[in-house]
SENUPA-653007 format. One record per atom (N, C-alpha, C, O): x, y, z. Coordinates in steps of 0.001 Angstrom, whole numbers, plus 500000, padded with zeros to 6 digits. Example, Ala and Ser with C-alpha at 12.3 -4.5 7.8 and 13.67 -1.06 7.14 Angstrom:
residues 2
513190494310507800
512300495500507800
513200496700507800
514236496681508465
512850497750507080
513670498940507140
512900500030507870
513409501138508039
END
This chain:
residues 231
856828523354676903
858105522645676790
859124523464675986
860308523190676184
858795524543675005
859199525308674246
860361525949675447
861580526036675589
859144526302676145
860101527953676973
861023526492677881
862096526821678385
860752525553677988
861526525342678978
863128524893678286
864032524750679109
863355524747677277
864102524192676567
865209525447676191
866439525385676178
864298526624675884
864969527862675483
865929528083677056
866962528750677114
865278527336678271
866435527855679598
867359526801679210
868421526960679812
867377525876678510
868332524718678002
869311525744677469
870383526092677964
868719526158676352
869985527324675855
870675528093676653
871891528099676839
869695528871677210
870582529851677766
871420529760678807
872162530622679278
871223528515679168
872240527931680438
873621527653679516
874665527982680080
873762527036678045
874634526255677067
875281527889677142
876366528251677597
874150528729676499
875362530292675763
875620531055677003
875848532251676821
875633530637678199
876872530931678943
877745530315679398
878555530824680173
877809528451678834
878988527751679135
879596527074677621
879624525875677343
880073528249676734
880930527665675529
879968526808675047
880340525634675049
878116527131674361
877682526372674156
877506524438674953
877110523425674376
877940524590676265
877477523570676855
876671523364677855
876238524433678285
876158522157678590
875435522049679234
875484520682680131
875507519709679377
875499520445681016
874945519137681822
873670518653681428
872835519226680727
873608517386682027
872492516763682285
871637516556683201
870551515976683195
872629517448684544
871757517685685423
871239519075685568
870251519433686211
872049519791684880
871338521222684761
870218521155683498
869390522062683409
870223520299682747
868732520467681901
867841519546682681
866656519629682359
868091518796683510
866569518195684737
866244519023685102
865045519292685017
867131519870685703
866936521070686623
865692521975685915
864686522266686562
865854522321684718
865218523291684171
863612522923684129
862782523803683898
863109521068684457
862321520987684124
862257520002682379
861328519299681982
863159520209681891
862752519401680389
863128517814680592
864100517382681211
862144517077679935
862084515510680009
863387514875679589
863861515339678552
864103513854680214
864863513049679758
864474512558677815
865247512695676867
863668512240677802
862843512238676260
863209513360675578
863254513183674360
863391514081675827
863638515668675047
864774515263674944
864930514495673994
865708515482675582
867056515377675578
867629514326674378
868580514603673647
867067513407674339
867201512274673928
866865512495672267
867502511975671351
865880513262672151
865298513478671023
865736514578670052
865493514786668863
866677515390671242
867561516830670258
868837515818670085
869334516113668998
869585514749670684
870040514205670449
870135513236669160
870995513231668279
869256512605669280
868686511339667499
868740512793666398
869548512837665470
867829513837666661
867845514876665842
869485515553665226
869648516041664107
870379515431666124
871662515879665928
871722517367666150
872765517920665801
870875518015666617
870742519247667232
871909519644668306
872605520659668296
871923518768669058
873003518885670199
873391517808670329
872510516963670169
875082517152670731
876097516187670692
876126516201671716
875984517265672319
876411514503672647
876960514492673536
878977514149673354
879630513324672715
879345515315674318
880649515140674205
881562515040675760
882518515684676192
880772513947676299
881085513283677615
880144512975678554
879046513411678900
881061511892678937
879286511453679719
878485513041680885
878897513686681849
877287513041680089
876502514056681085
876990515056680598
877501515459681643
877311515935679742
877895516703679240
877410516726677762
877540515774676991
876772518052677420
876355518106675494
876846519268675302
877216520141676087
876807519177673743
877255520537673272
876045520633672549
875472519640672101
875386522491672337
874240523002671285
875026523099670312
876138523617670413
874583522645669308
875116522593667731
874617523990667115
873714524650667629
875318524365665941
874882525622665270
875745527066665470
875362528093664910
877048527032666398
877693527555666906
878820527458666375
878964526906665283
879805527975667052
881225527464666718
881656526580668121
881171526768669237
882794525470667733
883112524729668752
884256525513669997
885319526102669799
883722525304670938
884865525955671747
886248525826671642
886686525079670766
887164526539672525
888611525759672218
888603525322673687
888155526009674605
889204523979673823
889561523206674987
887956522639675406
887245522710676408
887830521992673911
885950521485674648
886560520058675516
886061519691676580
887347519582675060
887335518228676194
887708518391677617
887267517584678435
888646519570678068
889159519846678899
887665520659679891
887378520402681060
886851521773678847
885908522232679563
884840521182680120
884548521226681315
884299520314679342
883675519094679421
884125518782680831
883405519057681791
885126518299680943
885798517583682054
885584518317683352
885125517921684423
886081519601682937
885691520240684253
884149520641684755
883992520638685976
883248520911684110
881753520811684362
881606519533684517
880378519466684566
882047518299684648
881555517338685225
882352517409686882
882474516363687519
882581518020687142
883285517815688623
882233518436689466
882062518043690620
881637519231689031
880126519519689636
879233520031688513
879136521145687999
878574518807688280
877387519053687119
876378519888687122
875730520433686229
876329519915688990
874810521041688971
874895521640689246
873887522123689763
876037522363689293
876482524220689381
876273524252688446
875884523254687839
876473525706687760
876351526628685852
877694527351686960
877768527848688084
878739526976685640
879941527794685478
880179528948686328
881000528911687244
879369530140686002
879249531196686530
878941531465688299
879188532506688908
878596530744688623
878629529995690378
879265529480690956
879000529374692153
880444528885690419
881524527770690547
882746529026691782
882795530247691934
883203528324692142
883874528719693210
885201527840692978
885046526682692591
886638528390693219
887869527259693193
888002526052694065
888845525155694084
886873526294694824
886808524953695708
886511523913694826
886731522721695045
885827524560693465
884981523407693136
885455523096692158
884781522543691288
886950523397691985
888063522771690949
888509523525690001
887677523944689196
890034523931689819
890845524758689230
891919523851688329
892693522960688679
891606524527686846
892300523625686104
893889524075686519
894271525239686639
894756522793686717
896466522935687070
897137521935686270
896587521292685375
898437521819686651
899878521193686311
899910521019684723
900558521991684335
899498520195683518
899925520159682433
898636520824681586
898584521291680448
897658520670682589
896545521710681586
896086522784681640
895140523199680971
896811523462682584
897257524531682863
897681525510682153
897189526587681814
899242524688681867
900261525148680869
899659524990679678
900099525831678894
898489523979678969
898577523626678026
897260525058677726
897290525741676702
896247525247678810
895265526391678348
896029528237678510
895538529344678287
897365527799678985
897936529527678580
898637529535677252
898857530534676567
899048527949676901
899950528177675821
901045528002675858
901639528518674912
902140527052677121
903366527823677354
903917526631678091
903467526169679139
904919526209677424
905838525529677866
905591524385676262
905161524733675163
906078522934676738
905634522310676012
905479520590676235
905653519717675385
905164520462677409
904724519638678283
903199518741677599
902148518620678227
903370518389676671
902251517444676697
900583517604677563
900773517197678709
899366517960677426
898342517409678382
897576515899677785
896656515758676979
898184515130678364
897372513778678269
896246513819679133
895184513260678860
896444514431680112
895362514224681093
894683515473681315
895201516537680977
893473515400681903
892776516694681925
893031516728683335
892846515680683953
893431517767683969
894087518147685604
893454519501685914
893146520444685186
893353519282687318
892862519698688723
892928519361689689
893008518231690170
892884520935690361
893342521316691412
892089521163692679
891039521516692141
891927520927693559
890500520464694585
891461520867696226
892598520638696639
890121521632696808
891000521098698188
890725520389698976
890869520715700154
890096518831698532
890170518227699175
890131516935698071
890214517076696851
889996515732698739
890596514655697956
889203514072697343
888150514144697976
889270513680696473
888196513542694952
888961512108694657
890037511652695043
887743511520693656
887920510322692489
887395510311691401
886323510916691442
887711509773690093
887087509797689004
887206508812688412
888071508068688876
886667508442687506
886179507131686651
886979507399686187
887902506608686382
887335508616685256
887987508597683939
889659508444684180
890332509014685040
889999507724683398
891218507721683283
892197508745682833
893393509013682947
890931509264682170
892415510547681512
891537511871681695
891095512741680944
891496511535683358
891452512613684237
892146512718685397
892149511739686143
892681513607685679
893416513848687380
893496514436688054
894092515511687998
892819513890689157
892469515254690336
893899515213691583
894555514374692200
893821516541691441
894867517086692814
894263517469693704
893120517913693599
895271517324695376
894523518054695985
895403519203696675
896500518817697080
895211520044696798
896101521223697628
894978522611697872
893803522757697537
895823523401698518
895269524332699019
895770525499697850
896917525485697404
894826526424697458
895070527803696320
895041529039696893
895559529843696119
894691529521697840
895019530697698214
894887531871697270
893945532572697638
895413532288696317
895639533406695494
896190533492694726
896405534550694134
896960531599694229
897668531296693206
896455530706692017
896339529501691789
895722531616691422
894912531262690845
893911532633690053
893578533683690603
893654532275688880
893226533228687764
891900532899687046
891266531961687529
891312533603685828
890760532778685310
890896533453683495
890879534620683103
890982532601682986
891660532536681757
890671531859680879
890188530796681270
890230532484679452
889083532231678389
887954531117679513
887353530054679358
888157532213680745
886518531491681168
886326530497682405
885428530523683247
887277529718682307
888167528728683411
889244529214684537
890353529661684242
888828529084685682
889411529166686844
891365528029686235
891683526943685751
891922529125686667
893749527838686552
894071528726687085
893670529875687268
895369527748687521
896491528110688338
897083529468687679
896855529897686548
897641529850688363
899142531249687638
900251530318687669
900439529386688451
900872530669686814
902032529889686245
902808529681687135
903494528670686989
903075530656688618
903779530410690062
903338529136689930
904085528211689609
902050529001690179
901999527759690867
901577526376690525
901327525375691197
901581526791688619
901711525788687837
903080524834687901
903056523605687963
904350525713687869
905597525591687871
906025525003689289
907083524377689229
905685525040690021
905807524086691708
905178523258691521
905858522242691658
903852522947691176
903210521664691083
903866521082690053
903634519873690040
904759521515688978
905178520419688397
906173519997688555
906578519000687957
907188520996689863
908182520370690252
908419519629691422
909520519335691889
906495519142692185
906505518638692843
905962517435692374
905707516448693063
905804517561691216
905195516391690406
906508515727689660
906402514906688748
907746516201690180
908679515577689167
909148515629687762
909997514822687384
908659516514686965
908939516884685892
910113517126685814
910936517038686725
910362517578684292
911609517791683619
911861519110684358
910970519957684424
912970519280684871
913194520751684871
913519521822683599
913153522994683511
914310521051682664
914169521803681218
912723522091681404
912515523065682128
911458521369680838
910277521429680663
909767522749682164
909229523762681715
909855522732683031
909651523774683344
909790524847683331
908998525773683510
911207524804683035
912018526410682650
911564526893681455
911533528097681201
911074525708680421
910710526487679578
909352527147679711
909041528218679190
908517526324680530
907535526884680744
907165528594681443
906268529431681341
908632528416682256
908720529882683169
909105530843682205
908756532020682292
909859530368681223
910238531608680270
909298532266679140
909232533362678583
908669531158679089
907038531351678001
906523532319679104
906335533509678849
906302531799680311
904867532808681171
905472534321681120
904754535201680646
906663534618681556
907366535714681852
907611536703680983
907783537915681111
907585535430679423
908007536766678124
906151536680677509
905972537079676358
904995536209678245
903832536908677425
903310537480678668
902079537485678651
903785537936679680
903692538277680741
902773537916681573
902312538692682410
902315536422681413
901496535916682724
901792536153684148
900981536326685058
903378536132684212
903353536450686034
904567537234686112
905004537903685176
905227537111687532
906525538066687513
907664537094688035
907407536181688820
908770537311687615
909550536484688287
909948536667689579
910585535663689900
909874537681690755
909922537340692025
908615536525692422
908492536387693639
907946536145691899
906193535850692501
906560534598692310
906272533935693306
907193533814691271
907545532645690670
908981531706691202
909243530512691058
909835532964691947
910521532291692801
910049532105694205
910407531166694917
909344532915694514
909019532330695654
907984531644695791
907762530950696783
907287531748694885
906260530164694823
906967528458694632
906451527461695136
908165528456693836
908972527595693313
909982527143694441
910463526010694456
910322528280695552
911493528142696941
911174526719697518
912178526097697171
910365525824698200
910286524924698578
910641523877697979
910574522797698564
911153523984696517
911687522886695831
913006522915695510
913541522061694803
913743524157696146
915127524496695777
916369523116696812
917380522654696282
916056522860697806
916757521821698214
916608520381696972
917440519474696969
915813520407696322
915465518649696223
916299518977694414
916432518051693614
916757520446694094
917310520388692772
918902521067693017
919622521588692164
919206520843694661
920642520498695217
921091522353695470
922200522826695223
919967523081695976
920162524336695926
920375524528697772
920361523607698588
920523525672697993
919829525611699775
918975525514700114
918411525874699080
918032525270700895
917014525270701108
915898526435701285
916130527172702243
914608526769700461
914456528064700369
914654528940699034
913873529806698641
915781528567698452
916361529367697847
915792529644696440
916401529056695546
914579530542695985
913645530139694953
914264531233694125
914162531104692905
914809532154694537
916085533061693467
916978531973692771
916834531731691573
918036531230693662
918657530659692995
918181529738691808
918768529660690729
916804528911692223
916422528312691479
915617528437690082
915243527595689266
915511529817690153
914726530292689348
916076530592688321
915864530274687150
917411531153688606
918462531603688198
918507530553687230
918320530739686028
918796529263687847
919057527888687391
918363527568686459
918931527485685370
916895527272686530
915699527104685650
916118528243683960
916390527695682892
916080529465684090
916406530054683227
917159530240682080
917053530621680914
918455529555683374
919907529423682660
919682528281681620
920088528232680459
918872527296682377
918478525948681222
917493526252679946
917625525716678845
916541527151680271
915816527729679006
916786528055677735
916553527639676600
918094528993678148
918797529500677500
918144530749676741
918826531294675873
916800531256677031
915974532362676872
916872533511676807
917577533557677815
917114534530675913
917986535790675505
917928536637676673
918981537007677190
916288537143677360
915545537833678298
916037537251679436
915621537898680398
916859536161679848
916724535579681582
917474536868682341
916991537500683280
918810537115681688
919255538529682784
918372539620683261
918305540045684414
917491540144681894
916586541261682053
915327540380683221
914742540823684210
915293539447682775
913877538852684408
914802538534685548
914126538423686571
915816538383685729
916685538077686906
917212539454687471
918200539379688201
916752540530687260
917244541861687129
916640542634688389
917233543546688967
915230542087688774
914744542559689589
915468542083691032
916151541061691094
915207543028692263
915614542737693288
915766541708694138
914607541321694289
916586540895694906
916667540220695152
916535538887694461
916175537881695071
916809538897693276
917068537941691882
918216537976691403
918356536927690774
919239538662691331
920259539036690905
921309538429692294
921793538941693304
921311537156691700
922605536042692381
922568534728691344
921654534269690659
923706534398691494
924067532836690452
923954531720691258
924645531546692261
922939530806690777
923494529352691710
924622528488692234
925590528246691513
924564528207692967
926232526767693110
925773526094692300
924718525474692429
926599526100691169
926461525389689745
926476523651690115
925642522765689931
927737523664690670
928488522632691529
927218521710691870
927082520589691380
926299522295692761
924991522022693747
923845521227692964
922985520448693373
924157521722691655
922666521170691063
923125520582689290
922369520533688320
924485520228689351
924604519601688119
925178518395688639
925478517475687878
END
């Protein structure tokens, strides 16, 4: 039971000290065990089906990681595929650092349509393609396509711009990559349709960021919005 417990670990010290509950069945160790490093205080549960090994340091974003190893419990991290859920929209922003959008909810991205118990969880569904990274460990969006999902989610546009100006000045992405990920939302913020230069122009101008000329500098970026259009 020894050795089987030690695969308990070593499954935890390659997920930020964590682990499922269906990946320690897996290994073979008794529900009783579990139960018993538990009363012991050896290892915490910190969501349902979800523990942390004690004796470590605590991860950063343990509730958010938690959350996402429960979307498939009996994968190990390292197997996980973006099908099988990419953190997006406010926790996204909130695991690069950038903007300042609140995460109340722990969010993801799926391509196909999902449910969850938890309330202060939220699953999306869309298609990722190549708008997608992985960052201290976790599959997320790139800020392209953080910044469309939240302007298809209705957000503040201040709150986005600031978010675009955070990604751009620690250099998460580029700003042509970010307008044209963002173009499909340029009609609905009174632009032409398409028009993910202009909107990006716009977005910037609202940051009031020192740097927006020098990121608007690149090719085919260098035009001003119909002010008129979107105030």
């Amino acid at each position: 039971m020894i050795e089987r417990w030690t695969d308990v670990l070593a499954i935890a010290e390659e997920q930020w000290g964590l682990v499922t509950r269906h990946q320690v069945d897996a290994t073979g160790v008794a529900g009783t065990t579990l139960t018993r490093h538990v009363q012991r205080g050896s290892i915490e549960r910190v969501a349902h089906g979800v523990y942390r090994i004690r004796g470590g340091g605590e991860p950063d974003h343990l509730e958010l990681r938690a959350a996402w190893l429960q979307l498939e419990p009996r994968i190990p991290a390292w197997d996980r595929i973006p099908a099988d859920g990419v953190v997006s929209h406010r926790s996204a922003a909130t695991l690069y650092g950038i903007g300042h959008l609140p995460a109340d909810k722990h969010e993801f991205l799926l391509p196909s349509r999902r449910q969850t118990r938890r309330n202060d969880v939220r699953l999306h569904r869309g298609n990722l393609e190549n708008d997608w990274t992985t960052l201290r460990g976790l599959p997320v969006t790139r800020p392209r396509r953080t910044s469309a999902d939240l302007l298809a989610d209705h957000e503040d546009p201040g709150a986005v711009a600031q978010l675009i100006a955070d990604a751009l000045r620690a250099g998460y992405d580029e700003p042509a990559a970010i307008a044209a990920a963002i173009a499909p939302h340029a009609a609905a913020h009174g632009l032409r349709r398409g028009d993910g230069a202009g909107l990006l122009h716009w977005l910037l101008d609202l940051s009031g960021d020192p740097d927006r000329q020098r990121w608007l500098a690149e090719p085919g970026l260098d035009k001003t919005p119909n002010r008129e259009a979107v105030e």
